[in-house]
FIDRENTI-741363 format. One line per 4 residues: their letters; for each residue x, z, y of N, C-alpha, C. Coordinates in nm, 4 decimals. Layout:
% residues N
A	X:Z:Y:X:Z:Y:X:Z:Y ~ ...
This chain:
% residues 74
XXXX	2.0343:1.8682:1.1722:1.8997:1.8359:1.2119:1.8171:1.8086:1.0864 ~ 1.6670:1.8673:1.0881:1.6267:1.8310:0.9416:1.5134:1.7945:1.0088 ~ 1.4407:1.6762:0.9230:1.3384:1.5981:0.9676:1.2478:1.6364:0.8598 ~ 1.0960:1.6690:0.8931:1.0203:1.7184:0.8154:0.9133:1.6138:0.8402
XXXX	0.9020:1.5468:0.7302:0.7625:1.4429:0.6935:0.6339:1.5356:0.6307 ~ 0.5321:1.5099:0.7106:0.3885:1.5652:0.6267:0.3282:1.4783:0.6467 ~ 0.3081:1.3986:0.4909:0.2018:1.2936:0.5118:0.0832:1.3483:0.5182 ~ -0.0318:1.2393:0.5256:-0.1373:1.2982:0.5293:-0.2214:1.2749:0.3965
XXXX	-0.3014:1.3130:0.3754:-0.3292:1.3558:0.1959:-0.3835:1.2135:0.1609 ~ -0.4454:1.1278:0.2066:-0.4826:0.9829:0.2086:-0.3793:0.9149:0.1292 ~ -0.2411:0.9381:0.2332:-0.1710:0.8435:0.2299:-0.0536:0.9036:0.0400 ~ -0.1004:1.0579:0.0670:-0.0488:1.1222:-0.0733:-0.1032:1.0091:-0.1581
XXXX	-0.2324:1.0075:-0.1857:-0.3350:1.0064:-0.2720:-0.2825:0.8468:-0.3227 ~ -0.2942:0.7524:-0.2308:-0.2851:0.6174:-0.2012:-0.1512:0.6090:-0.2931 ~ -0.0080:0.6368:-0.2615:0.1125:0.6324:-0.3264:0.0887:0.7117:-0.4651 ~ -0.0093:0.7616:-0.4534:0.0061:0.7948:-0.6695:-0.0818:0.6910:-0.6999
XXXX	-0.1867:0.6709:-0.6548:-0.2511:0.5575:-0.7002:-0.1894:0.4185:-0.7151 ~ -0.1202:0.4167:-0.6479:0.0031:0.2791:-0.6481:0.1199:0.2747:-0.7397 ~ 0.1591:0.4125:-0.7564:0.2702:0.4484:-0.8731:0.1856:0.4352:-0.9558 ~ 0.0830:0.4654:-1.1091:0.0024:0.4834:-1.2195:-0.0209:0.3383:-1.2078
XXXX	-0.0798:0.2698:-1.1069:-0.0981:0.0774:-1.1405:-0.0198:0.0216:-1.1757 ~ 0.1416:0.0800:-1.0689:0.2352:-0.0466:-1.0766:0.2996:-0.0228:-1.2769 ~ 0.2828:0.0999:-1.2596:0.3532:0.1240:-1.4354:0.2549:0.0545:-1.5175 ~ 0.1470:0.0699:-1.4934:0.0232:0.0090:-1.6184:0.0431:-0.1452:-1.5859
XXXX	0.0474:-0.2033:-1.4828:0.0655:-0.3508:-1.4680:0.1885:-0.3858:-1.5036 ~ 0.3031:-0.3080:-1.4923:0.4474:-0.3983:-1.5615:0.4260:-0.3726:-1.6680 ~ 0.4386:-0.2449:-1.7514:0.4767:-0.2245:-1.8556:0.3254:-0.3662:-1.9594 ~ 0.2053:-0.3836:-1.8880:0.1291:-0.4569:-1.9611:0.1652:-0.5908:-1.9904
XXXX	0.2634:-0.6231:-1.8676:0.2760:-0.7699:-1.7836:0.3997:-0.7636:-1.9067 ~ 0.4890:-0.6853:-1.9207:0.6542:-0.6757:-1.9808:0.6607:-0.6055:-2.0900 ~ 0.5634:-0.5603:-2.1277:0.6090:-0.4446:-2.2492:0.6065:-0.3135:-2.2096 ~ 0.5539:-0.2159:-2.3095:0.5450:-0.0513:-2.3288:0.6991:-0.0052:-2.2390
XXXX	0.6841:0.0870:-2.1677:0.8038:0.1289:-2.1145:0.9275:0.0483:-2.0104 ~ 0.8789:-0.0737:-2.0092:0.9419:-0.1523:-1.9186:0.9579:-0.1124:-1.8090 ~ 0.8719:-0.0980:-1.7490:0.8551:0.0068:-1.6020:0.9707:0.1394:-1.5810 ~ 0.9409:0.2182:-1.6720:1.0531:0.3283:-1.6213:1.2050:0.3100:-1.6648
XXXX	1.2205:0.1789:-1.7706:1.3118:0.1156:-1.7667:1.3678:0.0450:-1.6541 ~ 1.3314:-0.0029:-1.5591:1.3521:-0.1005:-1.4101:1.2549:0.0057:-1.3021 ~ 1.2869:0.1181:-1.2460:1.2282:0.1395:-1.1148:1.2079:0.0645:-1.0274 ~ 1.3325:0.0001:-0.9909:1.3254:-0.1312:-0.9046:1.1577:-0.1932:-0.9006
XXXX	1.1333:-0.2216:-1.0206:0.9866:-0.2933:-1.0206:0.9128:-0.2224:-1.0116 ~ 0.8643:-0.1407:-0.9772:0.8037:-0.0237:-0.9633:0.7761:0.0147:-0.8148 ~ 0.9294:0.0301:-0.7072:0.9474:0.0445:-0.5725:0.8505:-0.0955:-0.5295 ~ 0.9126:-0.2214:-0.6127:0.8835:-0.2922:-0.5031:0.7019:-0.3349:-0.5724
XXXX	0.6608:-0.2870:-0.6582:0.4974:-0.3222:-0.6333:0.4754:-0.2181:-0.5222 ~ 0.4919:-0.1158:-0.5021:0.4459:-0.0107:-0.4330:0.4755:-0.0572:-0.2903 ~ 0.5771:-0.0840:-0.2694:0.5995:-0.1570:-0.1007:0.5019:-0.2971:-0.1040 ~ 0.4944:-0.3384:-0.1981:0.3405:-0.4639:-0.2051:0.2444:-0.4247:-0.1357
XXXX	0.1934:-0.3155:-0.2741:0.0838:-0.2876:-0.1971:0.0267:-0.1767:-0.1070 ~ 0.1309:-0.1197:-0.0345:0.1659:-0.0761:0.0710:0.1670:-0.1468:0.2006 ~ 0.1900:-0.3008:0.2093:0.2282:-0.3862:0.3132:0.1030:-0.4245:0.2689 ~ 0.0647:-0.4620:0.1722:-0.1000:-0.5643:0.1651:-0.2237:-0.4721:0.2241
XXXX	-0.1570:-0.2537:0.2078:-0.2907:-0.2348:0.3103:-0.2422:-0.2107:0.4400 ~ -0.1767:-0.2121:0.4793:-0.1464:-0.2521:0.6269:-0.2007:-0.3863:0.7034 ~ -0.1542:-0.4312:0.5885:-0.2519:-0.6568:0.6354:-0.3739:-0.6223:0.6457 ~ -0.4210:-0.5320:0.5747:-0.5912:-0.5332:0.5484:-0.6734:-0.4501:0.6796
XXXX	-0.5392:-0.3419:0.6838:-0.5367:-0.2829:0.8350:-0.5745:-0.3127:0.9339 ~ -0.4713:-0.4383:0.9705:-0.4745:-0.4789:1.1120:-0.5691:-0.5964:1.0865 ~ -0.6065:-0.6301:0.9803:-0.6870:-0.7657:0.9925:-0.8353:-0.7187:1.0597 ~ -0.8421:-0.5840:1.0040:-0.9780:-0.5458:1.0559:-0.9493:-0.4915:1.1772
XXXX	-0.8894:-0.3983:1.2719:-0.8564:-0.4262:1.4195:-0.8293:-0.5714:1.4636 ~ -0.7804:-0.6521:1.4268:-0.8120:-0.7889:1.4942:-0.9062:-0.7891:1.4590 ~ -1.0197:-0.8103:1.3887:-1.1519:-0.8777:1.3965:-1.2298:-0.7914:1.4726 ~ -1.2049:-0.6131:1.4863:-1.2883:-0.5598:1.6139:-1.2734:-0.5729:1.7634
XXXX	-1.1370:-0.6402:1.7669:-1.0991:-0.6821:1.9100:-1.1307:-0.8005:1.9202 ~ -1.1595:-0.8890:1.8080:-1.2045:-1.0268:1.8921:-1.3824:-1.0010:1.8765 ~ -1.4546:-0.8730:1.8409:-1.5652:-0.8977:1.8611:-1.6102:-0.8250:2.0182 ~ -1.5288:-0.7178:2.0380:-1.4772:-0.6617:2.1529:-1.4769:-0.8015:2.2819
XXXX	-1.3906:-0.8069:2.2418:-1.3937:-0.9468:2.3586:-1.4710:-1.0392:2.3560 ~ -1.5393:-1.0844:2.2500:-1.6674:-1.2008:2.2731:-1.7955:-1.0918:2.3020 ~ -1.8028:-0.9479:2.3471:-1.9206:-0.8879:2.3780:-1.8493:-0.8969:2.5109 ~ -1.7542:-0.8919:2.6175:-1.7490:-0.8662:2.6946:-1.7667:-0.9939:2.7634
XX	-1.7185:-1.0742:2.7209:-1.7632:-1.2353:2.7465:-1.8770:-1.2582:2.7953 ~ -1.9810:-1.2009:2.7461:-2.1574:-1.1932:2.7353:-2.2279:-1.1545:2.8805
């Protein structure tokens, strides 16, 4: 069975933009080359801020459903 992922170009775009930070922020935070020295640190900024836009996600569907519901209130 082969499972075929097609992201969508957003979400392309988003994961290179997250790979090029997380290297410029360790290697700045740790030293030149630190980064591709430890992938590890690397995966896990990217699952950061991966999960921080998901928070940012749903924070804004909760705030259109509670305006949703205080119009229906009305």
């Amino acid at each position: 069975m082969t499972i075929c992922i097609d992201p969508k170009p957003q979400a392309v775009e988003n994961t290179s933009h997250y790979l090029k930070k997380a290297i410029e922020a360790i290697d700045k935070e740790l030293g030149d080359g630190f980064a591709k020295e430890h992938p590890e640190l690397i995966a896990a900024f990217v699952q950061s801020a991966a999960l921080d836009g998901i928070r940012a996600a749903l924070s804004e569907v909760a705030d259109e459903i509670g305006n949703v519901a205080q119009g229906a209130g009305t």
